[in-house]
C-alpha positions in Angstrom: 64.9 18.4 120.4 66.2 19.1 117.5 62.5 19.3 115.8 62.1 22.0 118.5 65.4 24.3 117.3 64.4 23.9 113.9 61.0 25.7 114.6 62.5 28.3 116.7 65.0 28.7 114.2 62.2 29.2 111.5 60.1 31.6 113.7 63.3 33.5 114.5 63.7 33.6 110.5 60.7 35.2 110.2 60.4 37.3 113.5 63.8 38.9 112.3 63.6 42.9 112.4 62.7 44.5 108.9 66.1 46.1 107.1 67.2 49.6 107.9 66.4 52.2 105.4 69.2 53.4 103.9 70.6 57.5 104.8 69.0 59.7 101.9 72.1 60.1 99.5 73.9 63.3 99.8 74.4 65.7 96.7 77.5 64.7 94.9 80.3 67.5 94.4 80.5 67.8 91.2 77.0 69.7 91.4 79.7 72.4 92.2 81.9 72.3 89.4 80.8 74.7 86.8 80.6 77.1 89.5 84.1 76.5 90.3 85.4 76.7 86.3 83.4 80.0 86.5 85.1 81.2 89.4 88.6 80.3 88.2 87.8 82.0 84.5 86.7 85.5 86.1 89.8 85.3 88.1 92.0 84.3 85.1 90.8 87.1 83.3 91.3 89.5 86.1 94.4 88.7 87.0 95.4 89.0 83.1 93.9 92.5 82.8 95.0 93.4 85.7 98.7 93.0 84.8 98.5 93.9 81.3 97.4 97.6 83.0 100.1 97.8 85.0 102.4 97.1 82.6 100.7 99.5 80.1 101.6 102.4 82.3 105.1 102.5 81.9 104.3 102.7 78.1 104.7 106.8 78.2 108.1 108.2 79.0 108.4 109.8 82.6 108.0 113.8 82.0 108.4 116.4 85.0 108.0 120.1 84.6 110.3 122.5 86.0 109.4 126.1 87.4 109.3 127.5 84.3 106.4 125.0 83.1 108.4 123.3 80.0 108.4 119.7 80.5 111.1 117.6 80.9 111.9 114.2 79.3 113.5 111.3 81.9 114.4 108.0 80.3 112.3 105.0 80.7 115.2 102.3 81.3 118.4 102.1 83.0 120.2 101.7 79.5 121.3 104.8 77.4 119.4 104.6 74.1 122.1 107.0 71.9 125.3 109.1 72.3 127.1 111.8 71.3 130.9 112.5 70.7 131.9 116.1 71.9 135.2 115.1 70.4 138.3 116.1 72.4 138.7 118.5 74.7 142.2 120.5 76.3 141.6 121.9 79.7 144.0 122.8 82.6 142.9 121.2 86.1 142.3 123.2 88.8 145.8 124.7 90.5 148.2 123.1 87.8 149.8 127.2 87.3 148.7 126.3 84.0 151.8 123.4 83.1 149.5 120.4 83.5 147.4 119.6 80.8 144.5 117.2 80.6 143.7 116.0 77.1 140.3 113.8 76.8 137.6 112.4 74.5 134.3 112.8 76.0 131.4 110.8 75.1 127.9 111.0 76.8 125.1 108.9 76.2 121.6 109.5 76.8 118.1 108.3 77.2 115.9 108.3 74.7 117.2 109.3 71.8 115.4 112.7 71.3 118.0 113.9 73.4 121.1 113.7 71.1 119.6 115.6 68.7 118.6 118.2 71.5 122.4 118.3 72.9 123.7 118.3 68.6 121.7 121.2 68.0 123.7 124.5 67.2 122.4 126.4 70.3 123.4 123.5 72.9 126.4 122.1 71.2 128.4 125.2 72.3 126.6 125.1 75.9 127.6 121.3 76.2 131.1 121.6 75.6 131.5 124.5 78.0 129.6 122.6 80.9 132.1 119.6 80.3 135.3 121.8 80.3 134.0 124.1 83.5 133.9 120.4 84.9 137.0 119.0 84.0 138.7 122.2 84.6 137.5 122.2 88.2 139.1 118.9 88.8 141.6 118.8 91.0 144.7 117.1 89.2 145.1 114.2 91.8 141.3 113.7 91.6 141.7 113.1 88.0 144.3 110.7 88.2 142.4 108.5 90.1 139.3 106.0 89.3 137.0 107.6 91.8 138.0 111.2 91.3 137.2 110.6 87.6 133.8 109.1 88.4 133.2 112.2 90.4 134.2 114.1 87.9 131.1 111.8 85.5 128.4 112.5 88.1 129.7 116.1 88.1 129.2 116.6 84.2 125.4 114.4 84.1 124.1 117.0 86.6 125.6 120.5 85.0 124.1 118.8 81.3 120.8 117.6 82.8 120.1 120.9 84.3 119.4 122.2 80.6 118.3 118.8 78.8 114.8 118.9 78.1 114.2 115.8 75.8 116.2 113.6 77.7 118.8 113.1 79.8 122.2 112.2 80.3 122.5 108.7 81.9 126.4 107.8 81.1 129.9 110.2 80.8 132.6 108.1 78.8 136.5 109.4 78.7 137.4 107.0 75.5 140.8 108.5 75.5 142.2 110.3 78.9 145.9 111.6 79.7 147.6 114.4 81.2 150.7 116.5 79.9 152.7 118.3 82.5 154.8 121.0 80.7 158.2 121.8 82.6 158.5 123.6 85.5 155.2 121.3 86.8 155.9 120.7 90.0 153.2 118.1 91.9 151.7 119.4 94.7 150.8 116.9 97.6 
């Protein structure tokens, strides 16, 4: 018996099944990969041109023109790039009877810098100053005594100067020095 096994065993040796063939091998990934490094370089450098454009554009100051054609300068930041002293100024608020006096430094700054020279020149200077006083003159005097009546009275000045400003404009009013003098016979009004 065991005789017999052993002859099966070497028949069923060589009866056994030929091997599989193996799958065909697939292409490996990194066929792919200078296409992808290609890919990402074009989108590197369109992305980079891309933003250096956009940031480009805000290269040229903002201009507008107004009805008469003549172009006007805005600024290109939020932050004044100059400013001019008008030195001091004596005005009478509105209603005072003319005892109340309000005695103030007034600075404006501006954006860009063309524009001090424009508001400095001897045609504007004059203009400037009497923009300022109609404004400060028009002023109530309990709107001048407080913080946001004053900063009214700011806004009030930038728009009458910017009206006129060609080669910039005004971006900040500053009161270094600011007090009132009530002559007698003031008497406050409520």
């Amino acid at each position: 018996m065991a005789e017999e096994e052993e002859e099966e065993r070497q028949e069923g040796d060589e009866e056994a099944p030929p091997p599989r063939p193996l799958p065909p091998k697939k292409g490996s990934a990194l066929r792919y990969l200078p296409l992808v490094l290609v890919i990402l370089l074009l989108q590197a450098a369109g992305g980079y041109y891309l933003v250096r454009w956009q940031l480009s554009r805000g290269d040229e100051p903002l201009v507008e023109a107004d009805e008469s054609g003549r172009v006007r300068t805005l600024p290109e930041g939020d932050e004044p790039e100059a400013s001019v002293d008008l030195g001091e100024i004596v005005v009478n608020p509105r209603a005072s009877a003319a005892r109340l006096f309000l005695v103030t430094q007034v600075t404006v700054a501006v954006g860009p810098a063309a524009a001090a020279d424009e508001i400095e020149m001897e045609d504007n200077l004059d203009r400037v100053k009497d923009q300022v006083i109609a404004a400060l003159s028009g002023a109530s005097p309990q709107q001048l005594r407080s913080r946001s009546g004053r900063e009214t009275v700011k806004d009030e000045i930038k728009l009458r100067l910017n009206e006129f400003l060609y080669d910039g404009q005004v971006m900040e009013v500053y009161f270094p020095s600011f007090y009132m003098q009530a002559n007698s016979g003031y008497l406050e009004e409520n």
